[in-house]
Residue, then its C-alpha position, 0 to 999 in steps of 0.5 A: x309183915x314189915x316188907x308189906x308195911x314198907x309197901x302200905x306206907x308208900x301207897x299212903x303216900x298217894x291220894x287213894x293210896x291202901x292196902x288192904x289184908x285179905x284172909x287174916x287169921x287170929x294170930x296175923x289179926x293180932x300181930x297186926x295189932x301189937x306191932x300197931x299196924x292196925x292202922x297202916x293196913x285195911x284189914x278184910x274182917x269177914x273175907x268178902x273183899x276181892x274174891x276173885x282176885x283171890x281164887x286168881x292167885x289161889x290157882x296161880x300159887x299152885x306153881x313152885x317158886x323154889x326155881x330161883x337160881x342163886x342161894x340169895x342170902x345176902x338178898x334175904x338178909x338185906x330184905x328182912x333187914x328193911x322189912x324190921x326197918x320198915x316195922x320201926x318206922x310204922x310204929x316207933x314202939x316196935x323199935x325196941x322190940x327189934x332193936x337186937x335182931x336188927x343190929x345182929x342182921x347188921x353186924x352179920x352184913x358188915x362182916x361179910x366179905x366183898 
């Protein structure tokens, strides 16, 4: 959710800028709302939003992404890092919610050698 809140919040910074969720279940519904992100994302309450497109991934997605080559972890890291960043900068409540894991995250790259 953090890496689609960083992508949300630099669409609102265009005129027709959104995001929109399609195919949110209960649990994601609620997440959304504790982290306060209900109001970054347009959420597709009863699914009829891009059905097409929908079906278009939903075919695509067959196909496994395992075949990304290196082990990635300082990448992983690095992403999950800005995706907590980026929950903190959506909702400022939700920063000491992640306080701890973003320090460890941080720690853990700093101590990293070259």
């Amino acid at each position: 959710m953090g890496t689609l809140t960083g992508i949300a919040l630099r669409l609102m910074s265009h005129p027709d800028g959104r995001l929109q969720v399609v195919n949110v279940n209960e649990r994601n519904r609620s997440l959304l709302q504790n982290l306060g992100l209900d109001h970054v994302f347009e959420v597709d309450q009863d699914g009829s939003a891009w059905k097409e497109e929908r079906e278009m991934v939903k075919a695509t997605l067959t196909e496994e992404l395992a075949d990304q080559g290196a082990d990635g972890t300082d990448e992983r890291r690095d992403c999950i890092i800005e995706a907590h960043e980026n929950l903190c900068d959506a909702n400022e409540s939700n920063r000491p919610k992640f306080r701890d894991v973003l320090e460890c995250l941080k720690n853990e790259r700093e101590s990293q050698p070259a």
